[in-house]
C-alpha positions in Angstrom: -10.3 -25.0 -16.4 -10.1 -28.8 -17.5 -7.6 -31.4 -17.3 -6.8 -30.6 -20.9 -5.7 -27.0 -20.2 -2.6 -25.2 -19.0 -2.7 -22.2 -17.1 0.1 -19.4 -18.6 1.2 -16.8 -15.2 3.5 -14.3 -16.8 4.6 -12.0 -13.6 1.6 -12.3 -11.8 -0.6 -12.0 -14.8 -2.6 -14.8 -16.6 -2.2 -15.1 -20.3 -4.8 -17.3 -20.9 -5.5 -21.1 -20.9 -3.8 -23.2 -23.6 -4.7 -26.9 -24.9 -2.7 -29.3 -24.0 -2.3 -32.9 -23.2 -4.1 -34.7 -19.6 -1.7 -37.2 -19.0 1.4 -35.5 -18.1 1.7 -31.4 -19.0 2.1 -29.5 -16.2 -1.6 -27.5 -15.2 0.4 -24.1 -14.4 3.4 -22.9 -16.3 5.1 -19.6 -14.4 7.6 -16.8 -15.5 8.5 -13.8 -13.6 9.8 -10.3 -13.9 11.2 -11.2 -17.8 12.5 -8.0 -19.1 15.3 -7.6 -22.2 18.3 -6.9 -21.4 18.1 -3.7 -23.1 15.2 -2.2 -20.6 16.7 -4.5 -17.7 17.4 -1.3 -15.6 16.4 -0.5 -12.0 14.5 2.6 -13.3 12.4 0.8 -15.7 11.6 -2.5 -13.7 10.2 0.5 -11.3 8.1 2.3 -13.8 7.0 -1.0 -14.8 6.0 -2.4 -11.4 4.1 0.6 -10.6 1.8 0.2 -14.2 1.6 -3.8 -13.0 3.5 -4.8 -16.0 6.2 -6.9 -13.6 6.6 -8.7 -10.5 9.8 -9.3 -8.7 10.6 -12.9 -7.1 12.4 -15.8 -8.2 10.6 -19.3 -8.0 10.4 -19.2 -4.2 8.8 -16.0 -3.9 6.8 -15.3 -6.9 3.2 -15.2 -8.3 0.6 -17.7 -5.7 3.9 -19.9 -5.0 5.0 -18.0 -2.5 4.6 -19.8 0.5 6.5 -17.7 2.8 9.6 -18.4 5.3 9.4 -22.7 5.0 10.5 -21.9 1.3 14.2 -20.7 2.5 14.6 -22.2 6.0 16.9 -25.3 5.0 18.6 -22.8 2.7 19.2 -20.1 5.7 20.4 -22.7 7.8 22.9 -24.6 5.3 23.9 -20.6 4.9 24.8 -20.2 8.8 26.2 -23.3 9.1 28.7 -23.0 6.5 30.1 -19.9 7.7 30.1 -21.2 11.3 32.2 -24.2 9.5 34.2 -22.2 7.7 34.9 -19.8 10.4 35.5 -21.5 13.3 35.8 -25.0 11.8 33.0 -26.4 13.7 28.9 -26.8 13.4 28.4 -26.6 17.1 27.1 -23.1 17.1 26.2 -23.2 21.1 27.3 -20.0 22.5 27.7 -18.3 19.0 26.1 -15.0 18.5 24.3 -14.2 14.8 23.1 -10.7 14.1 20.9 -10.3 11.2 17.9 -7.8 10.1 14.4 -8.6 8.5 11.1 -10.4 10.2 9.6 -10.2 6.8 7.8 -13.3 4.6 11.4 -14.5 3.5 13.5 -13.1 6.1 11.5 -14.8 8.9 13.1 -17.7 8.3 16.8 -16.8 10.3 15.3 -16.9 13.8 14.0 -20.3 12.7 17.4 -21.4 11.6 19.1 -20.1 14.9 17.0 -22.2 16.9 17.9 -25.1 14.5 21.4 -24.6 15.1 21.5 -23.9 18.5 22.9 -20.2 18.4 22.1 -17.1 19.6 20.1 -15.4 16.7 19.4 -11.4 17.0 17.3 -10.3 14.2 15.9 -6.4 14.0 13.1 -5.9 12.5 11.8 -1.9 12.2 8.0 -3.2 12.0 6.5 -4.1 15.1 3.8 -6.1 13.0 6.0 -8.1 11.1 8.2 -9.0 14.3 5.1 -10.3 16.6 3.6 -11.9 13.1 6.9 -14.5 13.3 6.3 -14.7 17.4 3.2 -15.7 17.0 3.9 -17.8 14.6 6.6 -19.5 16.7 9.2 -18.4 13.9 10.7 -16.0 16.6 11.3 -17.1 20.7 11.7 -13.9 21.7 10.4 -9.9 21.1 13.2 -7.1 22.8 12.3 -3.8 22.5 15.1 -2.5 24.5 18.6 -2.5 23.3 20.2 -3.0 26.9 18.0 -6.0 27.4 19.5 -7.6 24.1 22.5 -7.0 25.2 22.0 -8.5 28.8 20.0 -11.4 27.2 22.9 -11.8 24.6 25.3 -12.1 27.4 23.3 -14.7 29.1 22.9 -16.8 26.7 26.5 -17.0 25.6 27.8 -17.4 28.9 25.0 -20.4 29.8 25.5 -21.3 25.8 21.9 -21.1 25.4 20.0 -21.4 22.0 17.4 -18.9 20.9 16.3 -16.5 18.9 15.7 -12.7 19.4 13.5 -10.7 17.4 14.2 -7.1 18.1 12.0 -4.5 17.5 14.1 -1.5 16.2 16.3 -0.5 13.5 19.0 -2.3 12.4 21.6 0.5 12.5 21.0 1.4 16.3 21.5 -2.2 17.1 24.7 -2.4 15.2 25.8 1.2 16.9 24.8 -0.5 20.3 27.2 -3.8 20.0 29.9 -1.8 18.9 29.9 0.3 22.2 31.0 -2.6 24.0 34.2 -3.5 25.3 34.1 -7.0 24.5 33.0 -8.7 21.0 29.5 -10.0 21.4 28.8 -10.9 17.5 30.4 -14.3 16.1 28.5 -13.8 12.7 26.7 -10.9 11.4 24.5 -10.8 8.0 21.2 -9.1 6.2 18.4 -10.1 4.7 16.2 -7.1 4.0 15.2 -6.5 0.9 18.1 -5.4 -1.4 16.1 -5.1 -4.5 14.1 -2.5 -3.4 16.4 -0.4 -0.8 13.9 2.9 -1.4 10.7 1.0 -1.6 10.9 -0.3 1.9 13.9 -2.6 1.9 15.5 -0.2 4.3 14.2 2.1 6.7 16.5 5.7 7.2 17.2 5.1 10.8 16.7 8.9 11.4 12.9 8.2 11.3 10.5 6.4 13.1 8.7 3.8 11.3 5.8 5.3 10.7 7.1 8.7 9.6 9.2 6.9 7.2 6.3 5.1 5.7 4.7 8.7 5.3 8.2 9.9 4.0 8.2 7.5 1.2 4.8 8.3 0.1 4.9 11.6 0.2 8.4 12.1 -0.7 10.2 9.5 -2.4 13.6 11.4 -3.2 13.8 12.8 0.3 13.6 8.9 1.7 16.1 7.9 -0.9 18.2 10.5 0.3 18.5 9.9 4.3 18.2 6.3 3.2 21.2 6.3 1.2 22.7 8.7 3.5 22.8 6.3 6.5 23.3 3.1 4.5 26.7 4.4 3.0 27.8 5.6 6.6 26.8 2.4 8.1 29.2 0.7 5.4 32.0 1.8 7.3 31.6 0.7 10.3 
């Protein structure tokens, strides 16, 4: 490739190199997941992404310009911060509790914005992997494995109005179930960032399962995931 050429990535997929001017043109032009709005459905961007005919990911997460959680961090805490503002009319989040789920490449940045902002962040993460990745990483203070001990840590820190963040290993759903046992209100601000796109493909785990069974589950039997995914997703709803 010279400085006269212009790489084309069309959802992860080069077209080819195109002439083009050395001065000023941009080296790499990038489009992702385009799809009529006549075949736009969930069913075919899945057939499609299983052929490698489409990628899912906006400009932060797409083709090599991913670049992991630094791409939403400022956006995940302007996010937390606004509803701290426009919930209790303050940005001193000291003492405030934020429940989340997802350790992932995008979702690792919340633990990283709780420490930001001084809160108490408590993100569940169902893959042990993922969750030390971000501690060793520094992304995440703090692995739990045992829901009492988030609780008792929770407690601490809001009563000392201590600032960190939790990464707890475990459903989402059981941490939820958990908080709601006790007496007193614990959360200030709850939120998700799993991956909603793709609920059946791994976004969401059935909470039924362990993690690994689930990953066989979803191998081996797609509709059966779907199903006790869905199932516990649309009782969770409700809570």
């Amino acid at each position: 490739m010279t400085d006269e050429q212009v790489l084309v990535m069309y959802s992860g997929h080069p077209m080819g190199l195109f002439p083009t001017r050395s001065d000023f043109s941009p080296r790499v032009v990038i489009t992702n997941g385009l799809v009529v709005p006549n075949y736009s459905s969930t069913d075919n961007y899945d057939r499609m992404f299983a052929l490698g005919c489409t990628m899912y990911g906006q400009m932060t997460a797409g083709s090599y310009c991913y670049i992991g959680p630094q791409g939403i961090v400022h956006g995940t805490f302007l996010t937390i911060m606004n509803a701290a503002q426009k919930k209790f009319n303050t940005n001193d989040l000291r003492g405030k509790v934020f429940v989340s789920s997802g350790l992932g490449g995008m979702s690792g940045a919340q633990p990283k914005a709780c420490q930001l902002l001084g809160c108490v962040g408590v993100i569940a993460e169902v893959s042990e992997e993922a969750a030390r990745k971000r501690y060793n990483q520094g992304w995440c203070q703090e692995l739990i494995y045992d829901l009492n001990q988030v609780v008792a840590r929770i407690r601490e820190c809001r009563e000392k109005k201590l600032g960190t963040s939790i990464g707890y290993v475990g459903n989402v759903v059981d941490l939820w179930e958990r908080l709601a046992k006790e007496k007193d209100t614990l959360v200030d601000l709850g939120s998700d960032q799993t991956s909603c796109h793709t609920p059946y493909q791994g976004g969401y785990y059935p909470v039924q399962l362990s993690y690994d069974d689930a990953r066989q589950l979803m191998k081996n039997d797609p509709k059966k995931f779907k199903e006790l995914v869905h199932e516990r997703l649309f009782c969770f709803s409700f809570y």
